[in-house]
Short mmCIF file of the C-alpha atoms (twelve columns), coordinates in Angstrom:
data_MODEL
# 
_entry.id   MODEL 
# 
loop_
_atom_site.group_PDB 
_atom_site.id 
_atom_site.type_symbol 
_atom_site.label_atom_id 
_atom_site.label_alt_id 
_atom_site.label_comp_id 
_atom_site.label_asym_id 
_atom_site.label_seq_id 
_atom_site.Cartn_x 
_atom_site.Cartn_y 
_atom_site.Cartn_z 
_atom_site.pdbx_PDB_model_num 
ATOM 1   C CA . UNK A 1   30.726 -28.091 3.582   1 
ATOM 2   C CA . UNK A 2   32.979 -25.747 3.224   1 
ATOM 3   C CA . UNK A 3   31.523 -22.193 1.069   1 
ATOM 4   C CA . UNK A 4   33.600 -20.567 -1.852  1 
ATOM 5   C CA . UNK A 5   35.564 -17.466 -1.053  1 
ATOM 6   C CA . UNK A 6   34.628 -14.335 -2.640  1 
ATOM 7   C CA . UNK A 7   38.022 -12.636 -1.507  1 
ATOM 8   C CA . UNK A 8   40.501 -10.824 -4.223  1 
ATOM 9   C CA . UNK A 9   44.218 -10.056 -3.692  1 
ATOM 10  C CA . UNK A 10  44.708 -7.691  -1.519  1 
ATOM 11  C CA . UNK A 11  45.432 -3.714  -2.502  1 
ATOM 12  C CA . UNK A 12  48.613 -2.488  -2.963  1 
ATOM 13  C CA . UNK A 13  49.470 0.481   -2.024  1 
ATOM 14  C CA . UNK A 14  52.589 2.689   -2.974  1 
ATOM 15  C CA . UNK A 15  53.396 6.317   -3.152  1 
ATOM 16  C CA . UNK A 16  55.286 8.825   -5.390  1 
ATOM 17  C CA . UNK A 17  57.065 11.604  -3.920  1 
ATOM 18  C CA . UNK A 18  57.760 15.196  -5.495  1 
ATOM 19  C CA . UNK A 19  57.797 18.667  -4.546  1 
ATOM 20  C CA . UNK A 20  56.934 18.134  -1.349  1 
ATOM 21  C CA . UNK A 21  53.206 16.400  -2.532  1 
ATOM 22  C CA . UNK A 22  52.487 12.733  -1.916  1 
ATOM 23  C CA . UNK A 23  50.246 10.809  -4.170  1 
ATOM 24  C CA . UNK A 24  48.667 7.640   -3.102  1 
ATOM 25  C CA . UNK A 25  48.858 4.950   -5.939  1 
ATOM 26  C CA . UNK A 26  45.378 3.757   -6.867  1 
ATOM 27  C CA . UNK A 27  44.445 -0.189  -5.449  1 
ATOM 28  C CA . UNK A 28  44.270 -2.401  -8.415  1 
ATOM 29  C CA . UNK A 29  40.292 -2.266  -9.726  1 
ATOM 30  C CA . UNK A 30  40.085 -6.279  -8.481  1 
ATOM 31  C CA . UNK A 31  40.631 -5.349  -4.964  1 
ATOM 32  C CA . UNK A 32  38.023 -3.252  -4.887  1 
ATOM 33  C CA . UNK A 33  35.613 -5.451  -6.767  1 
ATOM 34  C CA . UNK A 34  32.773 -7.084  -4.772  1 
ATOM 35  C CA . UNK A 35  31.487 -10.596 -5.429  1 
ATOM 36  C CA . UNK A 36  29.253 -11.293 -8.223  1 
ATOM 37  C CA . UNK A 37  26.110 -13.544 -7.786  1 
ATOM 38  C CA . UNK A 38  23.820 -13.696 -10.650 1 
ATOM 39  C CA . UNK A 39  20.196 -14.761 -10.522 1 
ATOM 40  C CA . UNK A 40  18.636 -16.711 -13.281 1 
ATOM 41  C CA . UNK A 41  14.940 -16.035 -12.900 1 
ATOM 42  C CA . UNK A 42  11.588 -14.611 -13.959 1 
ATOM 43  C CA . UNK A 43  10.919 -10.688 -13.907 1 
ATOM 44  C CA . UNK A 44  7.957  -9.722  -11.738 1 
ATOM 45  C CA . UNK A 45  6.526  -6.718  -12.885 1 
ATOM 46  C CA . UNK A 46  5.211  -5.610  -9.123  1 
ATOM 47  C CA . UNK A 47  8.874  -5.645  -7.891  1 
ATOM 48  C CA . UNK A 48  8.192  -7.964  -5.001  1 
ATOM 49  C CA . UNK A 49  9.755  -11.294 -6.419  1 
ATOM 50  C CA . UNK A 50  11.329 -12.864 -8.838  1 
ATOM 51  C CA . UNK A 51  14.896 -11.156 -10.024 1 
ATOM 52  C CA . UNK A 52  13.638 -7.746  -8.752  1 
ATOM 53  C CA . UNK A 53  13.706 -9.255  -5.043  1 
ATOM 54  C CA . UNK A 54  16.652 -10.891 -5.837  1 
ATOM 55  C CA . UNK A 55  18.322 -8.299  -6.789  1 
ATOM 56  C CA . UNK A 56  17.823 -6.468  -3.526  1 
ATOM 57  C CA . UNK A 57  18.344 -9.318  -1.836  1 
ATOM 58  C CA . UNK A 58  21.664 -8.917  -3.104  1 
ATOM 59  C CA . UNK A 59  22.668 -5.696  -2.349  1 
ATOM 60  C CA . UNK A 60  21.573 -6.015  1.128   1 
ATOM 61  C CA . UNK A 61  24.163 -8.297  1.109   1 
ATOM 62  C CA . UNK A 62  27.452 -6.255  -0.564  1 
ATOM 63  C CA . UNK A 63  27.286 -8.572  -3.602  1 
ATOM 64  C CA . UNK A 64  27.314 -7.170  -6.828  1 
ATOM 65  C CA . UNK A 65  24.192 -8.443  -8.804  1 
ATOM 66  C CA . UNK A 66  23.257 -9.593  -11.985 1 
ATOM 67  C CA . UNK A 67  20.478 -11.279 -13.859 1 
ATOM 68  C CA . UNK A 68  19.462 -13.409 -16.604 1 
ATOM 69  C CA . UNK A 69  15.947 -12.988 -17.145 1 
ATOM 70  C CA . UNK A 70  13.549 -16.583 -18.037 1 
ATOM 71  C CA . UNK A 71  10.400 -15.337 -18.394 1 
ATOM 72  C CA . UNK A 72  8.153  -12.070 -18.125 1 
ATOM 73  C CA . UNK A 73  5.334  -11.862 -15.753 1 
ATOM 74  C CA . UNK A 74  2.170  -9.551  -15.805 1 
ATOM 75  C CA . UNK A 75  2.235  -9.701  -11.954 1 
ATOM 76  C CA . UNK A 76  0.840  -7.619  -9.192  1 
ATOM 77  C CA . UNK A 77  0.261  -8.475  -5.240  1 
ATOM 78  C CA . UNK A 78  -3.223 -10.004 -6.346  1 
ATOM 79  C CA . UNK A 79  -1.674 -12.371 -8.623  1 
ATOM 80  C CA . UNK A 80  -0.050 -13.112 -12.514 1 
ATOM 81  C CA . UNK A 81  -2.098 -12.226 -15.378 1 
ATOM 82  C CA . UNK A 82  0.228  -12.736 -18.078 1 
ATOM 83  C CA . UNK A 83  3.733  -14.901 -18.801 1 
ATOM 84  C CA . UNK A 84  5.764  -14.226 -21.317 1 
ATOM 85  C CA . UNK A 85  8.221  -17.111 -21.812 1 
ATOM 86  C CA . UNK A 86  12.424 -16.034 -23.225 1 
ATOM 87  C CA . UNK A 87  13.799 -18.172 -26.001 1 
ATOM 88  C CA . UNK A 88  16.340 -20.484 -24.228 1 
ATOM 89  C CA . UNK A 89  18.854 -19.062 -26.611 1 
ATOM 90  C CA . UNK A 90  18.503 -15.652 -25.031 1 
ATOM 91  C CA . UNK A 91  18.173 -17.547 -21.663 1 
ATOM 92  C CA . UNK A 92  21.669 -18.833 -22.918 1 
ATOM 93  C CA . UNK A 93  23.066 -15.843 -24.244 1 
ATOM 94  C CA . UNK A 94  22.264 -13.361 -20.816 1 
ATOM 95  C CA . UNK A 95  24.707 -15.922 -18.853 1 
ATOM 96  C CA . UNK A 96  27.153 -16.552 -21.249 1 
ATOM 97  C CA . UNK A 97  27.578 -12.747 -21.866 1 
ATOM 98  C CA . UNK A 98  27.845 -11.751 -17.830 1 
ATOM 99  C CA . UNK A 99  30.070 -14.904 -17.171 1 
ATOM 100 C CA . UNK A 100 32.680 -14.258 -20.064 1 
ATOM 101 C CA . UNK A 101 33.256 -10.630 -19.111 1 
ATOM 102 C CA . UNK A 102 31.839 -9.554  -15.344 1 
ATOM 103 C CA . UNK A 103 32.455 -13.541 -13.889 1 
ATOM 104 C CA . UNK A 104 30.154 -15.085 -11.540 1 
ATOM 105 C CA . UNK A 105 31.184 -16.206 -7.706  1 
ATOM 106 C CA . UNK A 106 27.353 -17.510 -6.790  1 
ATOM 107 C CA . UNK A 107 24.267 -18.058 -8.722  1 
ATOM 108 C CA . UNK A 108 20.605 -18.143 -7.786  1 
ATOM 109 C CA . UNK A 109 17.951 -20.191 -10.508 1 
ATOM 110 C CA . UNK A 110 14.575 -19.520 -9.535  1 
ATOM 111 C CA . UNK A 111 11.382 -19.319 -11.943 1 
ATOM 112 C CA . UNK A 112 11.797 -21.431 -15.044 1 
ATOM 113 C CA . UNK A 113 8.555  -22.301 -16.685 1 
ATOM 114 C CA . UNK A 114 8.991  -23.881 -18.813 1 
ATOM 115 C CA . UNK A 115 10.627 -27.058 -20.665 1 
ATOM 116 C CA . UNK A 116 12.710 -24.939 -23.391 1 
ATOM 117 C CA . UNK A 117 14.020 -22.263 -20.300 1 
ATOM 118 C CA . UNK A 118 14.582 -25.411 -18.313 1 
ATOM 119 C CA . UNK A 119 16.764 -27.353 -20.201 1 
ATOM 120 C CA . UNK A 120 18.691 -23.825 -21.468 1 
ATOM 121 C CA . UNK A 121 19.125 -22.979 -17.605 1 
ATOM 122 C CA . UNK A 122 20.750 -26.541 -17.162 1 
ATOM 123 C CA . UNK A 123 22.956 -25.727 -20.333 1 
ATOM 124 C CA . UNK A 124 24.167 -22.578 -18.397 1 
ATOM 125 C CA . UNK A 125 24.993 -24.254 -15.114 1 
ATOM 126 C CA . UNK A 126 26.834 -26.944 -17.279 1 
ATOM 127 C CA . UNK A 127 28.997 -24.086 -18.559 1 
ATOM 128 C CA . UNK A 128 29.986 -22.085 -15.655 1 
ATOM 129 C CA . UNK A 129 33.656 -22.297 -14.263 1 
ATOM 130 C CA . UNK A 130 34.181 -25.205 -11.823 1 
ATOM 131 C CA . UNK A 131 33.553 -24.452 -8.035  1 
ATOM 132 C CA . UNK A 132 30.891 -21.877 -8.922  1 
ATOM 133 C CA . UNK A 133 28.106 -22.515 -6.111  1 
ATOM 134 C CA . UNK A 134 24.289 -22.466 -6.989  1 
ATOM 135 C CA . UNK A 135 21.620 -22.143 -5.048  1 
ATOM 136 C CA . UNK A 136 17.942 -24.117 -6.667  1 
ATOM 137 C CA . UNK A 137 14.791 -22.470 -5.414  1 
ATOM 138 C CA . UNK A 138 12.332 -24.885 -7.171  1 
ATOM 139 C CA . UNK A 139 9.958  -21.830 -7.422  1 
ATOM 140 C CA . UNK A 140 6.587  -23.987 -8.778  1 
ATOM 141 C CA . UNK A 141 3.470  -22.416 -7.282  1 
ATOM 142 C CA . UNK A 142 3.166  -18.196 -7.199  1 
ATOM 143 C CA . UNK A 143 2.499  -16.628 -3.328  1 
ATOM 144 C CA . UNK A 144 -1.500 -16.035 -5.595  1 
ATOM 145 C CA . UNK A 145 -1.478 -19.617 -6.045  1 
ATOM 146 C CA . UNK A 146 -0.711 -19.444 -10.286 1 
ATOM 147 C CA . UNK A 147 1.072  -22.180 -11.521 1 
ATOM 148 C CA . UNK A 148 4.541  -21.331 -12.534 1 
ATOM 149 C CA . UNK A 149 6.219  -24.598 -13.533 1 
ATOM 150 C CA . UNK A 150 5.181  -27.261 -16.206 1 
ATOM 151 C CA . UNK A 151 5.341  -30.965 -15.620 1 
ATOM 152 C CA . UNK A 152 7.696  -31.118 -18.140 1 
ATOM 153 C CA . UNK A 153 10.084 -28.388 -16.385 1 
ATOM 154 C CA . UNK A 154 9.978  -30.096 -13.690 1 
ATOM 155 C CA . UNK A 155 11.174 -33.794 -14.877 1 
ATOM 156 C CA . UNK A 156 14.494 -31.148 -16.147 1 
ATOM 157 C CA . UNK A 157 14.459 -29.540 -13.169 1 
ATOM 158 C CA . UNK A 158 14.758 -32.976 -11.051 1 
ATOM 159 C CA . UNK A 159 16.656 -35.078 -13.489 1 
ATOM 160 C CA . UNK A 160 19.466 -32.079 -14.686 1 
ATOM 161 C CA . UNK A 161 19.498 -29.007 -12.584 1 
ATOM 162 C CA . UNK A 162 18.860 -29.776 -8.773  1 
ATOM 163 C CA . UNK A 163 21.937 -32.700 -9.486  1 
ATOM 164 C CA . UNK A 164 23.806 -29.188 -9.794  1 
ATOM 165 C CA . UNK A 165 22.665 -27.662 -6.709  1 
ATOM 166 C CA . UNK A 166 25.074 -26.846 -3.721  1 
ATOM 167 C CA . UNK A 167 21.903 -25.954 -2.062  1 
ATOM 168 C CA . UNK A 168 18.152 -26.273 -3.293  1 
ATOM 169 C CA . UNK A 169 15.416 -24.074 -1.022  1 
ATOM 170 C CA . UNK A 170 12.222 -25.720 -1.315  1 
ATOM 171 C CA . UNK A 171 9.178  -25.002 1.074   1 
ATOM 172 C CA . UNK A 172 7.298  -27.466 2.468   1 
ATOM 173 C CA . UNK A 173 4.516  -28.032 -0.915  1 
ATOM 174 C CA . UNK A 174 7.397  -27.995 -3.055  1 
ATOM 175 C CA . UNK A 175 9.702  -30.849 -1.547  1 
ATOM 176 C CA . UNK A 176 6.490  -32.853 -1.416  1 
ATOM 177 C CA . UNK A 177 6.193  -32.017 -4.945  1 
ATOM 178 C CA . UNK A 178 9.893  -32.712 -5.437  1 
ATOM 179 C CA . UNK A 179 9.903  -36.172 -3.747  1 
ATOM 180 C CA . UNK A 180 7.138  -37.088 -4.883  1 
ATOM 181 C CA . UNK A 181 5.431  -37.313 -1.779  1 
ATOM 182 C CA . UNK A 182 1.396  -36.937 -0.618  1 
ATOM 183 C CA . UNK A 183 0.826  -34.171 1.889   1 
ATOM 184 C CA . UNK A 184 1.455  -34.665 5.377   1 
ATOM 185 C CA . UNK A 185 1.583  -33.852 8.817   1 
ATOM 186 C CA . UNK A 186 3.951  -30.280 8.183   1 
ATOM 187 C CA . UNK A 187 5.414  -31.823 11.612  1 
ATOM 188 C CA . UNK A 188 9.311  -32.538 11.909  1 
ATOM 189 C CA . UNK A 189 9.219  -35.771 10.851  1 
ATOM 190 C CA . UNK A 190 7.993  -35.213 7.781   1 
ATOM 191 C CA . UNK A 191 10.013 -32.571 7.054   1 
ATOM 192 C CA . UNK A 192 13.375 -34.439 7.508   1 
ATOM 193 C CA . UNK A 193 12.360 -37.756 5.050   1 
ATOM 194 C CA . UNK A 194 11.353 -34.673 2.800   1 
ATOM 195 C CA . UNK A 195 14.740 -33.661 3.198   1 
ATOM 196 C CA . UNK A 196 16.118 -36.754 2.925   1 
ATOM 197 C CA . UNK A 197 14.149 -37.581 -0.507  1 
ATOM 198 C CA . UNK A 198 15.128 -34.150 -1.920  1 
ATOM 199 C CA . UNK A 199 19.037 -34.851 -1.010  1 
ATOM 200 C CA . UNK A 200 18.880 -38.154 -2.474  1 
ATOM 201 C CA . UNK A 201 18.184 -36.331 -6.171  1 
ATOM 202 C CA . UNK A 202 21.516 -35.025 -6.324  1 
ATOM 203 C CA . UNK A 203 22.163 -31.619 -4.313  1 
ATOM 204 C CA . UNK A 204 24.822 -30.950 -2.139  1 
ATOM 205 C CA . UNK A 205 22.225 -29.737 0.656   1 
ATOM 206 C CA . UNK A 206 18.885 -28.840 0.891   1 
ATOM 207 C CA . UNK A 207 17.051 -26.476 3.295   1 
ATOM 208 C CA . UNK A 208 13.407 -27.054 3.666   1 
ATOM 209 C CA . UNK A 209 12.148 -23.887 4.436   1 
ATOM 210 C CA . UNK A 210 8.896  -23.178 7.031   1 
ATOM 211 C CA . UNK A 211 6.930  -20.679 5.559   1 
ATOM 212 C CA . UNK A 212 4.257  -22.867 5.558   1 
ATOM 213 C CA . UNK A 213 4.822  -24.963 8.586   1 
ATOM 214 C CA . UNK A 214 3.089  -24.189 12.275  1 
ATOM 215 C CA . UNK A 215 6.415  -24.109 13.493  1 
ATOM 216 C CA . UNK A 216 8.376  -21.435 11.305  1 
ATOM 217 C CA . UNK A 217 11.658 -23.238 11.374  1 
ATOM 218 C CA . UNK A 218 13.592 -24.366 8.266   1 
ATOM 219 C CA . UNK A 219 15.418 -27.858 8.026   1 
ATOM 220 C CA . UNK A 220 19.203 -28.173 6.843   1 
ATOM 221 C CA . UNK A 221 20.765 -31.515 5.828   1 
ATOM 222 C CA . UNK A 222 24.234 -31.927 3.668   1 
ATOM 223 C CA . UNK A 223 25.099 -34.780 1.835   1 
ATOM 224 C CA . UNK A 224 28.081 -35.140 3.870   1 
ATOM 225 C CA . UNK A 225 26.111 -35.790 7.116   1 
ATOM 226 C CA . UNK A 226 22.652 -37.315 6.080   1 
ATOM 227 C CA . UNK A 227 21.636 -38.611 9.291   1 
ATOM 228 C CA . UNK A 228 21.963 -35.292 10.890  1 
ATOM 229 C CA . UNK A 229 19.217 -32.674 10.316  1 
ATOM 230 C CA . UNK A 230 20.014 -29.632 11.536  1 
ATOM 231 C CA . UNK A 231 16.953 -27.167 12.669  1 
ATOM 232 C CA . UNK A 232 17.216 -23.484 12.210  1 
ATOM 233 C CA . UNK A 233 14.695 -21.388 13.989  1 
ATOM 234 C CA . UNK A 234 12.970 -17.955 13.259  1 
ATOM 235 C CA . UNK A 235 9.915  -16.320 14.656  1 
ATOM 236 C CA . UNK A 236 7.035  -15.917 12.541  1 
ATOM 237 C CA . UNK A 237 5.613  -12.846 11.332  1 
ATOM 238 C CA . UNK A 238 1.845  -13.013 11.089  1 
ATOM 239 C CA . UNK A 239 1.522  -9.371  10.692  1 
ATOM 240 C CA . UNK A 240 4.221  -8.971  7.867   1 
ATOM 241 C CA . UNK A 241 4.430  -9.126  4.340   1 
ATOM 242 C CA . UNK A 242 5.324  -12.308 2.623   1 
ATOM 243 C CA . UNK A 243 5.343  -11.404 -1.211  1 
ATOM 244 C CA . UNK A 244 8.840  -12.568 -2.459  1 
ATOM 245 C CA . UNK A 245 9.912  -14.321 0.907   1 
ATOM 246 C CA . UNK A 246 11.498 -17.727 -0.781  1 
ATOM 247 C CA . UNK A 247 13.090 -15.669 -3.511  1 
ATOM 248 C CA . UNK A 248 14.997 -13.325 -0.700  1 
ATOM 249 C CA . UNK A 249 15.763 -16.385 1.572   1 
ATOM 250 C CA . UNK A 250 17.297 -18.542 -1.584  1 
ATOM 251 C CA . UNK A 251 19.164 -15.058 -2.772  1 
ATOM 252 C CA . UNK A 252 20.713 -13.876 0.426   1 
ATOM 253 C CA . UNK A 253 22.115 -17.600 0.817   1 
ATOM 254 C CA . UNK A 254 23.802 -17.276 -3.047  1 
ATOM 255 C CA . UNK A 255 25.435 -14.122 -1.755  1 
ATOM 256 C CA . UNK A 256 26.701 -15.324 1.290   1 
ATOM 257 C CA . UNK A 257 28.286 -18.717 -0.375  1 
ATOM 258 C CA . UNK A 258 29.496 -15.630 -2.815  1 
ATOM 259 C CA . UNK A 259 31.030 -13.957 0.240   1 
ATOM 260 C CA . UNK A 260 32.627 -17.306 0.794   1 
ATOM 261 C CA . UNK A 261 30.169 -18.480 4.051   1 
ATOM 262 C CA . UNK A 262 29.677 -22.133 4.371   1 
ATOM 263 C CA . UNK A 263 26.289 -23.438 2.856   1 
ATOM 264 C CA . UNK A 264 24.805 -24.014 7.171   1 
ATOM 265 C CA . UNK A 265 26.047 -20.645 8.060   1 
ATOM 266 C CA . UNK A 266 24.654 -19.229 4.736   1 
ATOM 267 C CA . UNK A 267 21.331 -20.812 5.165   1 
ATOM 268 C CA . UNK A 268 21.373 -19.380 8.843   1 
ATOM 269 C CA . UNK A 269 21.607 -16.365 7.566   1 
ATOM 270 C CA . UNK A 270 19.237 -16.162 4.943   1 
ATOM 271 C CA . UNK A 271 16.525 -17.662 7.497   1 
ATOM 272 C CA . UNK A 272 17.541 -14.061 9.923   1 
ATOM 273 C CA . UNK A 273 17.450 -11.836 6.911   1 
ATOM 274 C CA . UNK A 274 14.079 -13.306 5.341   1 
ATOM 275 C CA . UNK A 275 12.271 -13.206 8.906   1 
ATOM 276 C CA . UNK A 276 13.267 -9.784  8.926   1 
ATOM 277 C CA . UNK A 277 12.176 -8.578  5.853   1 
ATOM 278 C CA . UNK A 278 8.693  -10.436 6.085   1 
ATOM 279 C CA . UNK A 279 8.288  -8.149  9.524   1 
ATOM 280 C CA . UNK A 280 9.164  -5.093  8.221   1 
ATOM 281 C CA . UNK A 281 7.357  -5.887  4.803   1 
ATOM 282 C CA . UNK A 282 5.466  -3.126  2.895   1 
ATOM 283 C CA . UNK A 283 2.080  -4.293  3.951   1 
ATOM 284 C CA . UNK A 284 0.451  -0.830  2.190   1 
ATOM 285 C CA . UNK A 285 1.666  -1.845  -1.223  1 
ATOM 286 C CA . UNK A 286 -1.160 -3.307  -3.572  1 
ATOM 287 C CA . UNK A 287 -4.381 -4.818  -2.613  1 
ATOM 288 C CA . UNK A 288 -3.137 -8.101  -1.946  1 
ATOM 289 C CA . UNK A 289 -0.093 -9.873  -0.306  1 
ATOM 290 C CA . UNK A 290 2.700  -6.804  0.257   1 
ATOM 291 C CA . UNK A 291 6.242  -7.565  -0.726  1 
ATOM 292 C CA . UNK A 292 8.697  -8.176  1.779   1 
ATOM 293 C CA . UNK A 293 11.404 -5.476  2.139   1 
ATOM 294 C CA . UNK A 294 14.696 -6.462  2.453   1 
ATOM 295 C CA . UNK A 295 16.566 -3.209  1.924   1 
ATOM 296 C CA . UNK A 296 14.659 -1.593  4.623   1 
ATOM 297 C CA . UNK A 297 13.002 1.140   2.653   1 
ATOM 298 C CA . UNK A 298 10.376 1.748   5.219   1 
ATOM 299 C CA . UNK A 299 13.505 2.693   7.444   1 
ATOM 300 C CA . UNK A 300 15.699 4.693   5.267   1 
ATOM 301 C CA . UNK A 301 18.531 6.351   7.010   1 
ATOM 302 C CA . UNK A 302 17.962 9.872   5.250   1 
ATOM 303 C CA . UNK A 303 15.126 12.271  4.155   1 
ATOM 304 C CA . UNK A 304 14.164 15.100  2.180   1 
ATOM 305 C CA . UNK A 305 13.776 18.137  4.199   1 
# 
């Protein structure tokens, strides 16, 4: 599966020549533009998920970000004390407005909610210029444990926005939740018919992330090959920070389809990028589970005197 290219037309360059002085023509403002990926997701007031980790997620990437926000959280590294839910209209309107004039070359859906956001976010997706990839993380259950998706939002979510999906990231309790499956062993077996069921709803691929497996490696199957599970591998990080993990894994792979990787070699590296940014997560932040930190600011490469 091959990813969508994020390249532009390459700069031309001239020069004009005059009393001796040579002036370098400016490259048109499209070569110099970066891709675009836009997140569609809910704000998390603590900065460790939701679009604030996506947007991070995308800059650590060289992809120009943007977001359309579905719902306001109260939220801090203990847990959500408030939701605040965006009239699909304005859901609507945030995509329409950064699609008709910035364009779009990836887009990430995360939090939805509810019913009303959920069938507004499918709108959107219906709208967007052919060939536009999106990555589905079927975010349903808060790192505290709150419940962030209705039963409701979730028939829309299987039935008209993960048929959309070039990718959809679920961990391991959500593809149970997606395929309507009991819980399980966590082993590999189960894993791959979760995979399997989740494919079969519509997506192009699915990566079954293993956050919450003993053995932290994620599962990648395409619809092109469904017999043929591919297993991507990453240490774990029991001393790290995992606050806004699956939002950073499903947004680095939206900017790499942006930067025109295939969906396996974008998934690889979102599984290298996430594993590092649980390590080096900010552990000291808040009381409870620290955000990860994809953008490194524990190692910044300059100081104040």
């Amino acid at each position: 599966m091959e990813g969508w290219g994020a390249s532009e037309a390459s700069a031309r360059e001239g020069s004009a020549r005059g009393a001796g002085e040579l002036a370098a023509v400016d490259a048109p403002a499209a070569a110099r533009r970066p891709p675009r990926a836009l997140t569609i997701a809910g704000s998390d007031s603590g900065g460790g998920a939701g679009i604030q980790a996506d947007l991070k997620a995308f800059a650590r990437c060289g992809v120009y970000g943007m977001s359309a926000v579905t719902a306001i959280t109260a939220q801090n590294t203990l847990g959500v004390s408030a939701v605040h839910m965006v009239p699909g209209e304005v859901i609507l309107a945030q995509v329409r407005a950064v699609v008709e004039d910035i364009g779009v070359d990836a887009v990430k859906v995360g939090m939805l909610g509810d019913a009303e956001s959920a069938r507004a976010v499918a709108r959107a997706l219906a709208e967007l210029p052919g060939g536009v990839p999106v990555v589905v993380d079927p975010v349903m259950v808060a790192e505290s444990g709150a419940t962030l998706l209705d039963e409701q939002a979730r028939r829309v979510l299987v039935a008209e926005i993960v048929p959309r999906a070039t990718v959809v990231t679920p961990n391991l309790p959500e593809a149970r939740a997606l395929a309507g499956a009991a819980h399980g062993a966590g082993d590999g077996a189960e894993v791959q018919a979760l995979a399997r069921a989740v494919l079969a709803l519509g997506a192009q691929a699915v990566v079954v992330t293993g956050g919450h497996r003993d053995e932290a490696c994620d599962v990648f199957l395409a619809a092109g090959r469904p017999g043929e599970a591919i297993e991507i591998a990453g240490e774990r990080h029991p001393d790290g920070a995992t606050h806004g993990s699956g939002c950073t894994h499903s947004s680095v792979l939206a900017a790499q389809l942006a930067l025109g990787a295939t969906a396996l070699d974008a998934a690889r590296t979102a599984r290298e990028l996430a594993g590092e940014a649980v390590a080096h997560g900010l552990s000291a932040i808040g009381a409870g589970a620290g955000p990860v930190d994809v953008l490194c600011v524990d190692r910044p490469t300059a100081r104040l005197p």
